[in-house]
C-alpha positions in Angstrom: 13.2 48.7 1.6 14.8 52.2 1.6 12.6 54.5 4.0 12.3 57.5 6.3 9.7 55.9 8.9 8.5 52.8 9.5 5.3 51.9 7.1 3.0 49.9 9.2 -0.3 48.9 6.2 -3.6 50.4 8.1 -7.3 51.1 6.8 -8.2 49.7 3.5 -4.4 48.3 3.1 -2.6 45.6 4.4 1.0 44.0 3.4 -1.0 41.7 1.1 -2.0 44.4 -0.9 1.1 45.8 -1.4 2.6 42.5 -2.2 -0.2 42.2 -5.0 0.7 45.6 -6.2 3.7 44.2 -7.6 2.4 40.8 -9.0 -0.2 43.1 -11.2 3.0 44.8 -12.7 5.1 41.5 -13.1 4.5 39.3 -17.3 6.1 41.4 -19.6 8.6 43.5 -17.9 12.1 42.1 -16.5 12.4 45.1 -12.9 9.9 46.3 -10.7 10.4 49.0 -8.4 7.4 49.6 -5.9 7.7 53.1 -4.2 5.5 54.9 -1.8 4.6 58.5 -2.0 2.6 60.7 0.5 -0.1 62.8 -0.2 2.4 65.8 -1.8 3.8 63.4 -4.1 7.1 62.8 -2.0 8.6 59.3 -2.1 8.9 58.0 1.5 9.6 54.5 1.1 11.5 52.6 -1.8 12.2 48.9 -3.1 13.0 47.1 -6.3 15.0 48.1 -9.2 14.3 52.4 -8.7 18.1 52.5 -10.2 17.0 50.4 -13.2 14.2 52.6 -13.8 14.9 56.4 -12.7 18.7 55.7 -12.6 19.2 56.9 -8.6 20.0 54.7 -5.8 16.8 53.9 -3.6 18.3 56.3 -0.5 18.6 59.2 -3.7 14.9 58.7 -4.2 13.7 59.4 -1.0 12.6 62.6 -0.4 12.1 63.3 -3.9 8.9 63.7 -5.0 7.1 62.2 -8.3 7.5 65.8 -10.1 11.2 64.8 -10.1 11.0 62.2 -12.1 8.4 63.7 -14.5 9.1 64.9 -17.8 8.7 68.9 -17.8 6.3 68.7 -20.7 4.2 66.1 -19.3 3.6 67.7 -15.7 0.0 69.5 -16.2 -1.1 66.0 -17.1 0.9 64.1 -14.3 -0.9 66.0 -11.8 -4.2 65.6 -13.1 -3.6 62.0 -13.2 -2.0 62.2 -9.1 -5.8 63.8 -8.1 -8.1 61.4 -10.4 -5.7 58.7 -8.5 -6.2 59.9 -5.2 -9.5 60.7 -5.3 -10.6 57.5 -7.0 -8.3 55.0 -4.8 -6.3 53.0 -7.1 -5.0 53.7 -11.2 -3.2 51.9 -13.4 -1.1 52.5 -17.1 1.0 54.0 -18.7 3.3 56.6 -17.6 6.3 58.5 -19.1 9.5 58.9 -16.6 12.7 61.1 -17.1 15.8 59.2 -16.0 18.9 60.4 -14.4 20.4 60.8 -17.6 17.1 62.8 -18.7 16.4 60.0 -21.4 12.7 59.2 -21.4 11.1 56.3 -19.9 8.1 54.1 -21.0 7.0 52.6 -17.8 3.8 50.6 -16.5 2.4 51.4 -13.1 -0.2 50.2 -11.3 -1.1 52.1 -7.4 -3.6 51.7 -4.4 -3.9 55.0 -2.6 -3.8 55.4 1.3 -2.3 52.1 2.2 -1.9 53.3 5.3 -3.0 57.0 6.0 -1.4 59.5 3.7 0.3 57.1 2.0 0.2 55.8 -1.3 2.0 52.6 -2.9 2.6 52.1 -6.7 4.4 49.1 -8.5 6.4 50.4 -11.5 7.9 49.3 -14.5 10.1 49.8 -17.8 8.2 48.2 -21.0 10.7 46.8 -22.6 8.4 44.5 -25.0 5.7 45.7 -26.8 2.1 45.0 -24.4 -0.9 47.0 -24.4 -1.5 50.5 -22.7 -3.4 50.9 -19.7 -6.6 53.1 -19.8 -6.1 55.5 -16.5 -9.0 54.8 -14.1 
């Protein structure tokens, strides 16, 4: 895992969590890249396929922040969905991503919120098959 400090799991999250984070995104889709944000959004810790999905190398991503890899049109509703997520702990769904080469992304994502302190850990992945859209919590 790509990272700028170490993540130790504290509070309401432990490593167990995290590691079920990713089994709720794994079925249908073939990569999953779980990245963690802090509370402004910037990623701090990386692992998976991010270069499958965003098309930058995990050391690329960090310091980044989720606005980055948001579609410009779809940013008023990306941060409403950040606070409802924060504020209510974990979300899941559906989520549009812009890749490197500014091609848009379908991707499924399921997060818990303050892991540890500040920090926030979301599973993420392409669709690539046709499988029902998440309802954001």
């Amino acid at each position: 895992m790509q990272r700028a400090a170490p993540l130790e799991p504290q509070g309401r999250g432990s490593r167990e969590q995290a590691q079920s984070i990713a089994a709720a995104c794994a079925g249908e889709e073939d990569e999953i890249a779980v990245l963690v944000a802090n509370d402004a959004g910037d990623y701090v810790g990386v692992d998976g396929d991010v270069s499958g999905l965003v098309g930058y190398q995990a050391d690329e991503v960090i310091g980044r922040s989720v606005w980055d890899f948001t579609p410009a049109a779809d940013a008023t509703t990306g941060r409403a969905l950040w606070a409802a997520f924060i504020a209510a702990g974990t979300q899941e769904g559906r989520y549009t991503l812009e890749h490197r080469d500014g091609t848009p992304v379908d991707a499924r994502y399921f997060a818990v919120a303050n892991v540890a302190p500040g920090l926030h850990v979301s599973a993420i992945a392409a669709v690539r098959r046709s499988v029902p859209a998440f309802a954001a919590i």
